[in-house]
C-alpha positions in Angstrom: 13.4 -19.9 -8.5 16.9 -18.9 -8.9 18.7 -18.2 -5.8 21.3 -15.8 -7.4 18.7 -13.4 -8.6 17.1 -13.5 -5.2 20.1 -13.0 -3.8 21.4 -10.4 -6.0 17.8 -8.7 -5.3 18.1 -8.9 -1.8 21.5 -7.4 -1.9 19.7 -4.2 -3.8 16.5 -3.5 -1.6 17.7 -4.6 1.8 18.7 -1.1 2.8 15.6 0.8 1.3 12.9 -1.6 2.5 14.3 -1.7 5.6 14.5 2.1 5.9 10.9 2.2 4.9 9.7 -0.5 7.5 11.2 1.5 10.1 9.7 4.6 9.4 6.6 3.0 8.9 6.8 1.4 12.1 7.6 5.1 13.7 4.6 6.0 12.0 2.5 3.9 13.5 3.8 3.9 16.7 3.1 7.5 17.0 -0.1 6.8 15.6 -1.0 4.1 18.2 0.1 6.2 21.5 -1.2 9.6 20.3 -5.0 8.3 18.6 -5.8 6.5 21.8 -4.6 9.7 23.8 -6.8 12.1 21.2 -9.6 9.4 21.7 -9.9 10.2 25.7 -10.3 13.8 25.0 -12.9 13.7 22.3 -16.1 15.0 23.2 -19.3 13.9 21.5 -20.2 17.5 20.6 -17.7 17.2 17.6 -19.9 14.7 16.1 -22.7 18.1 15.8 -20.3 20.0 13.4 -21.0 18.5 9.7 -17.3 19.1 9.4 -15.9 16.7 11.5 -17.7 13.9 10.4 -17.6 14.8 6.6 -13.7 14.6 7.4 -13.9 11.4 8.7 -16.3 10.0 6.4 -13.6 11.0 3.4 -10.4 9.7 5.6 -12.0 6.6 6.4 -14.7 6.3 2.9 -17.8 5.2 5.2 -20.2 6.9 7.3 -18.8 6.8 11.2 -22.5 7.4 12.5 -23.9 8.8 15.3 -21.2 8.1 17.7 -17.4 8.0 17.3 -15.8 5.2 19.5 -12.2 3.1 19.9 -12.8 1.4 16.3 -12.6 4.5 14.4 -9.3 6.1 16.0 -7.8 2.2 15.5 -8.9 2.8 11.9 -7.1 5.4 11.3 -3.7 4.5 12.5 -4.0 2.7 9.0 -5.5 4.6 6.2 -3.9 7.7 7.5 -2.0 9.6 4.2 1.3 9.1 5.6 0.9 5.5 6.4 -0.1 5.3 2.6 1.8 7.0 1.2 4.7 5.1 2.7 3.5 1.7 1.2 2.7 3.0 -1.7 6.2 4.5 -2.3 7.9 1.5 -1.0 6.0 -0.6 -3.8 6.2 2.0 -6.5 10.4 2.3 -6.0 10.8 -1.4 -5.8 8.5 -2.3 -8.8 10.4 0.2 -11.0 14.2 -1.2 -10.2 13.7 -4.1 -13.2 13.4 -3.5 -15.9 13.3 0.4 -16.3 15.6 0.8 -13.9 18.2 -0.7 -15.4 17.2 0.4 -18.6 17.9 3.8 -17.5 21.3 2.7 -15.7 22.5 1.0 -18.8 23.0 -2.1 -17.1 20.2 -4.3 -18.4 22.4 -5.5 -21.1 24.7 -7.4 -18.1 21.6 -8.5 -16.2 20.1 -10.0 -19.3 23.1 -11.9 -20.1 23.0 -14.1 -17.3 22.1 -17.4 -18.0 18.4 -16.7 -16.9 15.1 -15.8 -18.7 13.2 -12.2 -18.9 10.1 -14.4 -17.3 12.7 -16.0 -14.7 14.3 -12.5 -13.5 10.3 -11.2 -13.7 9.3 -13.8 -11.0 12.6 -13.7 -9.0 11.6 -10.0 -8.4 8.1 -10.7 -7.7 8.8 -12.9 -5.1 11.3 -10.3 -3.1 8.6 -7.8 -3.6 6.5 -9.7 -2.1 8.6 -10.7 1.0 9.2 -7.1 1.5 6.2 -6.6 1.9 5.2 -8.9 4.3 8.5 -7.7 6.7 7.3 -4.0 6.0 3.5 -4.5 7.2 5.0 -7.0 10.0 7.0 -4.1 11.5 4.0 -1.4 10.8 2.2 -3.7 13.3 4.8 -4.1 15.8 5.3 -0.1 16.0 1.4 0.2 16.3 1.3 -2.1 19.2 4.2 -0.9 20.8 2.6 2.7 20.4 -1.1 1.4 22.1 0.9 -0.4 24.9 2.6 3.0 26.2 -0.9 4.4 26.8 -2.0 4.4 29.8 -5.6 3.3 28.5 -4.6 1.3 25.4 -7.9 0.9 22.8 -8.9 -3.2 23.2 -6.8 -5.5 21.0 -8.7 -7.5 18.4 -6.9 -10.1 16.9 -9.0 -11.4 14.2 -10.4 -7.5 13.0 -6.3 -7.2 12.9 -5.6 -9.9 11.3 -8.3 -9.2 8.4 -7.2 -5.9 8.1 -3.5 -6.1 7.2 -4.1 -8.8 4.8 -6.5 -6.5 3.3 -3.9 -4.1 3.3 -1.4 -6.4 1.7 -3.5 -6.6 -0.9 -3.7 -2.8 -1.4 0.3 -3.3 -1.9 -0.3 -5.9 -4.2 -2.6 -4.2 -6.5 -0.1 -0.6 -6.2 2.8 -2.6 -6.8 0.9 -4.5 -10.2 0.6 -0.9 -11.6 4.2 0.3 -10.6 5.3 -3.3 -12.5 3.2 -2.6 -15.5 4.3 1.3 -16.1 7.9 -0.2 -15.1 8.2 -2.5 -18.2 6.7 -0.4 -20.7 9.1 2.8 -19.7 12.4 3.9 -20.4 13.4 6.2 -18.1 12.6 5.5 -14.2 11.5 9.0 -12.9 9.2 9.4 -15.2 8.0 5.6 -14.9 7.8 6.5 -10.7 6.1 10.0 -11.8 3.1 8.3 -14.1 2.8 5.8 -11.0 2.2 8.0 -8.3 0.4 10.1 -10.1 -2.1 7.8 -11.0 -1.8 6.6 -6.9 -2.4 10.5 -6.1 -5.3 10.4 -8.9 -7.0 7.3 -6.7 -6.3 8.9 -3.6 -8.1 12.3 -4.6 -11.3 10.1 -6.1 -12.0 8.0 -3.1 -11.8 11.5 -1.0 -13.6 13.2 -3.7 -16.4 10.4 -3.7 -17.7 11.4 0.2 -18.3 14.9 -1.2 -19.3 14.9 -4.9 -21.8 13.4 -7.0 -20.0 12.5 -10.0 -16.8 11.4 -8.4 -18.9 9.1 -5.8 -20.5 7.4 -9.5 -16.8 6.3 -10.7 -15.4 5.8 -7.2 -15.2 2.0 -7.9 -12.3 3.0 -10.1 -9.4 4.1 -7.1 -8.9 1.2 -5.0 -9.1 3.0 -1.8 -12.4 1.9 -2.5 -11.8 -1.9 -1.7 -9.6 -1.1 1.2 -12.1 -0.1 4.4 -10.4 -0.8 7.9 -13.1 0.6 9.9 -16.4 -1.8 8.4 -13.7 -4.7 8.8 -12.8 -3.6 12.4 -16.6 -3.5 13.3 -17.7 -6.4 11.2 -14.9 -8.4 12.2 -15.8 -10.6 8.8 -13.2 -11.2 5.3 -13.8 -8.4 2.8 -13.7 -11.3 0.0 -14.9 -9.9 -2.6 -12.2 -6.2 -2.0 -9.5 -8.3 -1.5 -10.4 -10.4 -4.7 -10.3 -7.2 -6.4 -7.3 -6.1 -5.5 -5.5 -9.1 -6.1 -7.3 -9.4 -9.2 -5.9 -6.0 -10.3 -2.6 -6.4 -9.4 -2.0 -9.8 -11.1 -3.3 -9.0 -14.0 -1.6 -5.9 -14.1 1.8 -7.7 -12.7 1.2 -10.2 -15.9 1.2 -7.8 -18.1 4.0 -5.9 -17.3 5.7 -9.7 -17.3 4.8 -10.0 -21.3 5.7 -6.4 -22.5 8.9 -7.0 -21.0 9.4 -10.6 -21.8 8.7 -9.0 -25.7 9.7 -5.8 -25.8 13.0 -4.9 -27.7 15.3 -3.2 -25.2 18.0 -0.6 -26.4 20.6 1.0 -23.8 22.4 3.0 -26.4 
């Protein structure tokens, strides 16, 4: 690995990432001091409207059943759409910085010149992606404990279901982030490369909520990977989602792969 292109990428993301880490960790430490709050004041007679738990069937894509306890509210401190939308823009705008952004800046003629290869700068940019997004779920989970630990009645901590759950959710940022990648090295222009991304994020998004409702969406709801991304059957099962996570990861590597070949044979022209 090249240390000058980590560097140099480093140099480039430190401000954003760390400007979306923090406002994710807000996020969820709002999350975690005002669920736990909601949580006391819930009564059991919301679970006789249909429309409660239909809404919380499509925020959290599985049935809650017949009673609605701690493990749902701690569930959705982290499928809730701001949370994801959060990660999902962090990995789209970091994805699309090389090679399409500097297509579009005009300076991928310099960057190319160094004394590296397209494959070298690909993986140099994979690996600060990644490591961004390890420091960006880190501090998600630091705000959401320091949010639970300012209640007066915190929900029970459980480490493994935890544990479990933000790998899972790594691996959501891993399969967003091979998509952004992909669209990134086939584009030219960035907004509209960060456009076709979260459009096809929203598109997933819309299906997985769509699926709890609706026939014919539930039939092709394997296709949005909301689907493979379930906090509230891991926090009750408290068991490895193997085979989501495998899909996900699946997804985004070979997604990330190809993204890595268009560019490393595409013909580039800044003029």
């Amino acid at each position: 690995m090249n240390r000058g292109l980590l560097l140099k990428s480093l140099h480039e993301v430190w401000v954003i990432s760390g400007l979306f880490a923090v406002a994710l960790m807000i996020v969820e430490a709002l999350l975690g001091y005002v669920l736990p709050t909601f949580a006391e004041q819930f009564s059991t007679i919301w679970l006789d409207l249909p429309f409660v738990k239909n809404m919380l069937r499509a925020l959290l894509g599985v049935d809650v059943g017949d009673q609605i306890g701690p493990d749902v509210f701690a569930s959705i401190a982290w499928v809730h759409p701001v949370v994801l939308t959060i990660i999902a823009a962090h990995a789209t705008i970091f994805a699309t910085r090389v090679p399409v952004g500097e297509i579009d800046r005009a300076t991928i003629d310099v960057l190319l010149g160094l004394p590296v290869s397209r494959w070298g700068l690909y993986r140099a940019e994979l690996a600060m992606f990644l490591a961004s997004g390890v420091f960006l779920i880190a501090l998600a989970l630091v705000g959401n404990r320091i949010g639970s630990l300012l209640v007066a009645t915190p929900m029970p901590f459980q480490a493994k279901s935890t544990l479990i759950m933000i790998v899972n959710l790594f691996c959501l940022y891993i399969a967003a982030g091979g998509l952004a990648w992909l669209v990134s090295s086939l584009s030219e222009r960035r907004g509209k490369a960060i456009a076709i991304v979260f459009s096809i994020l929203l598109a997933s998004f819309l299906l997985s909520f769509l699926a709890e409702f609706w026939k014919p969406a539930d039939t092709i709801s394997f296709l949005s990977i909301l689907t493979y991304y379930q906090p509230l059957i891991v926090i009750r099962q408290e068991q490895w989602p193997l085979g989501d996570m495998a899909v996900l990861l699946i997804l985004g590597t070979v997604m990330w792969t190809a993204g890595g070949i268009c560019f490393a044979r595409r013909d580039i022209c800044t003029v």
